[in-house]
C-alpha positions in Angstrom: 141.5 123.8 136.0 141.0 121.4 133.0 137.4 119.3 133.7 138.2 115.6 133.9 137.5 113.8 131.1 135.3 110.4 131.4 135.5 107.4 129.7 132.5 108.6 128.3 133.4 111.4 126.5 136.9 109.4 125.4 134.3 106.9 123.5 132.1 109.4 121.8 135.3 111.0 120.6 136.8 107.6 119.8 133.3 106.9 117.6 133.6 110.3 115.6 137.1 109.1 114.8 136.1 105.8 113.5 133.5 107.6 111.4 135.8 109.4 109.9 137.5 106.8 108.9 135.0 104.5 107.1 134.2 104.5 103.7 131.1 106.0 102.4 128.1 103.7 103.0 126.3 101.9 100.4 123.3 103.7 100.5 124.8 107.4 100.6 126.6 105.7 97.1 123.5 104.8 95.5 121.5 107.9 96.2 124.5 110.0 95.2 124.4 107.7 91.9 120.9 108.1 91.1 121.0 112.1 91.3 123.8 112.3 88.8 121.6 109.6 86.6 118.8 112.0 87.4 121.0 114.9 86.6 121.9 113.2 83.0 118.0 112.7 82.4 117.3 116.8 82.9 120.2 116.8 80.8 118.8 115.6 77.9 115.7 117.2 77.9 117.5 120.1 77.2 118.0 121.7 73.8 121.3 121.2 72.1 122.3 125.1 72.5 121.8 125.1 76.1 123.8 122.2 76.1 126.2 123.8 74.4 126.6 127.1 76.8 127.0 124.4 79.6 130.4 123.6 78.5 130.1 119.7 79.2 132.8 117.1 78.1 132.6 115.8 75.0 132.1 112.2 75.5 129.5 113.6 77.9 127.8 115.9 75.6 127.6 113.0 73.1 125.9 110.8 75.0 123.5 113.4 75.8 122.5 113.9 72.4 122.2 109.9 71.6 119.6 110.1 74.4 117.1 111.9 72.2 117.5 109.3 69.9 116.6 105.9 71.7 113.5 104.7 71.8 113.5 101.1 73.5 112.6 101.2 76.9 115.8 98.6 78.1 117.9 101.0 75.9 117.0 104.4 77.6 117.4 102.4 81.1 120.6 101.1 80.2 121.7 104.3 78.4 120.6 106.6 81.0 122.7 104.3 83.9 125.6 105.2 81.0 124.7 108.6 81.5 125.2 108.5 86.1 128.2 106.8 85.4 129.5 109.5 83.2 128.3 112.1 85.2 130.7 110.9 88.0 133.3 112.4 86.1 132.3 115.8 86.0 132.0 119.0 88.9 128.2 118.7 88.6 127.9 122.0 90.8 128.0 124.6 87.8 125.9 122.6 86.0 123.2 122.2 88.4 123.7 125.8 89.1 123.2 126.6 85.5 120.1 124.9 85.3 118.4 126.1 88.6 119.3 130.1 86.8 117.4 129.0 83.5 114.5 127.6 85.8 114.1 130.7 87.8 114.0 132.8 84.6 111.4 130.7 83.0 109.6 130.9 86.1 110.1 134.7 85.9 109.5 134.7 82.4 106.0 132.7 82.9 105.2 135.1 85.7 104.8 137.8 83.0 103.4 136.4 81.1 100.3 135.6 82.7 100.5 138.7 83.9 99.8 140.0 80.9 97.4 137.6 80.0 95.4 138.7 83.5 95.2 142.6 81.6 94.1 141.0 78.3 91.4 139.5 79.8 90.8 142.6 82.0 90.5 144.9 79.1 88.3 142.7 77.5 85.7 141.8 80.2 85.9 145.0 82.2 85.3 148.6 80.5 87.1 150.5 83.8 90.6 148.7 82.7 91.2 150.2 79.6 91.4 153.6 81.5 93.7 152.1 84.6 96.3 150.5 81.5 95.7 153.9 79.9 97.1 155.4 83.2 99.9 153.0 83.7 101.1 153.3 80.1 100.1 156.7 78.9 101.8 156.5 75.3 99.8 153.7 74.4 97.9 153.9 71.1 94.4 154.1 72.7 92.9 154.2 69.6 94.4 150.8 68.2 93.5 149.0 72.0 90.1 150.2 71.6 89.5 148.3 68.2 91.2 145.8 69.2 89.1 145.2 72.5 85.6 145.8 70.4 86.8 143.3 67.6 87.9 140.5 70.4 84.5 141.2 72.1 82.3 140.7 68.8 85.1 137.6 68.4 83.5 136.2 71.9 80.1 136.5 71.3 80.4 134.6 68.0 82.8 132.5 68.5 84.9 133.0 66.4 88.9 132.3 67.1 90.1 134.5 68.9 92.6 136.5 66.7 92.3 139.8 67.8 92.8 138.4 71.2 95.9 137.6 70.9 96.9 141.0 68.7 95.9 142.6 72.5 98.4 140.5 74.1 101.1 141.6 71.6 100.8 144.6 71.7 100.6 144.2 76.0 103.9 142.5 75.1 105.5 145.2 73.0 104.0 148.1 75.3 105.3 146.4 78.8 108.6 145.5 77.0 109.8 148.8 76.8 108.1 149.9 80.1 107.1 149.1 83.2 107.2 145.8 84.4 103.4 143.8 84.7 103.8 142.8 88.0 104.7 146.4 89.5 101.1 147.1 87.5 99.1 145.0 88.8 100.1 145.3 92.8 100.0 149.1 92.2 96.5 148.6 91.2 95.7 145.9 94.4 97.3 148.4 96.7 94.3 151.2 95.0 91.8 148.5 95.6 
């Protein structure tokens, strides 16, 4: 047997209906507005080559170039409202996902490199962590590290700039490039601890 249905449940129906039915709210208009302006103003921070691998439309892609080049405050409000409107336009989904893949790998990217900035400063400060890098990468010239450490060391002490420094970190950055990552390093090395 069916249950009975109440006058209740006939209205709450009826209501979903009627929502249906209705045009989009004002407010749910203007916020989706502002994220496309929003959208358009990450947009044009952007360098002209990503902004050319994003495959936008032309009149779009123009507009997001002539960005870069106002300067007046009412101009870049008015130019970046331009921008929303355009934006309606376009299917801003593989865009946004375009952008959030770039900010993941910069975030990657700046993972690393502090990472390798963490073992510069090790192998400076601390005489154990030549031996442990030593360990991780075995066909690392120990001979050109060593120098290098004693020359940023003497570089400290008299402040000087500090070139050789930064020779350590290329040479982390050439040595983990072909390698192991810096990150597998260093929580192989927490795990010891």
């Amino acid at each position: 047997m069916k249950p009975k249905k109440t006058t209740k449940d006939t209205e709450l129906s009826n209501d979903a209906n009627l929502n249906a039915d209705l045009p989009t709210s004002k407010t749910k208009l203007k916020a989706e507005a502002d994220a496309q302006q929003a959208l358009g103003v990450k947009l044009s921070a952007l360098s002209k080559d990503k902004l050319n691998k994003l495959n936008l439309p032309e009149e779009l892609l123009t507009a997001v170039l002539d960005t870069k080049k106002i300067t007046a405050n009412g101009a870049i409000r008015r130019h970046r409202q331009y921008l929303g409107r355009l934006m309606r336009d376009v299917d801003t989904a593989p865009i946004i996902e375009q952008l959030s893949r770039w900010e993941g790998k910069n975030t990657a990217e700046n993972a690393y490199f502090h990472g390798l900035e963490r073992w510069r400063d090790r192998l400076i400060s601390e005489p154990n962590a030549l031996s442990e890098f030593m360990a991780l990468h075995p066909s690392t010239d120990s001979q050109q590290l060593r120098a290098l450490i004693r020359n940023a060391q003497k570089e400290h002490l008299a402040n000087k700039p500090p070139k050789s420094s930064r020779e350590i970190f290329k040479l982390l950055r050439e040595i983990t490039s072909s390698g192991t990552s810096v990150d597998s390093a260093e929580s192989d090395e927490s795990e010891a601890e």
